[in-house]
C-alpha positions in Angstrom: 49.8 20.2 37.3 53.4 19.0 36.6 54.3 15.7 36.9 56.9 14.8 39.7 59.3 13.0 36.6 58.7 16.6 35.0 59.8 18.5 38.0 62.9 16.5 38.6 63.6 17.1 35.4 63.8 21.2 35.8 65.0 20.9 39.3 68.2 19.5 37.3 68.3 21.5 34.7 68.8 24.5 37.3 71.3 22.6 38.8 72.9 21.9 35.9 73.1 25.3 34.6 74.1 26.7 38.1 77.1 24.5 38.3 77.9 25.1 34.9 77.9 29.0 35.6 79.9 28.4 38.8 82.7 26.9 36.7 82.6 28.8 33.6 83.4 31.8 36.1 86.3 29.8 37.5 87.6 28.4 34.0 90.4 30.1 32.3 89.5 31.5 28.8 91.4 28.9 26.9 89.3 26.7 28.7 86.1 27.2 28.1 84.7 26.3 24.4 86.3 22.7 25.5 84.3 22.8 29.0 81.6 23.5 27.0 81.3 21.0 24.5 82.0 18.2 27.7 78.8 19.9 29.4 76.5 19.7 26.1 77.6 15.6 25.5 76.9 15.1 29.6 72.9 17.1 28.9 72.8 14.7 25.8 73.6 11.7 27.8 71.4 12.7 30.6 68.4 13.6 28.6 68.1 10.5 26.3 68.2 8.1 29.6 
C-alpha cells in the first residue's frame, strides 16, 4: 500500500504538472525558459518542506 503522505504527494505532483501545462500553452515563447526555471525553484521549495 501507499502511504496517504505518499499519495498527497503524487496527487500534487499531477497538479503541479497540469497547471504547469495549462500555462506553458498560454505563455508567449519569450516567456517560457523564465516560467520555467520559477516552476523548478517552487518544486524545490515544495519538496524539501
Amino acid at each position: 500500500m501507499v502511504p496517504s503522505q505518499n499519495r498527497k504527494q503524487i496527487t500534487a505532483e499531477y497538479s503541479f504538472t497540469a497547471i504547469f501545462n495549462f500555462f506553458f500553452e498560454m505563455t508567449p515563447f519569450v516567456h517560457k525558459s523564465y516560467f520555467f526555471k520559477n516552476f523548478q525553484m517552487m518544486i524545490k521549495e515544495l519538496s524539501s518542506e
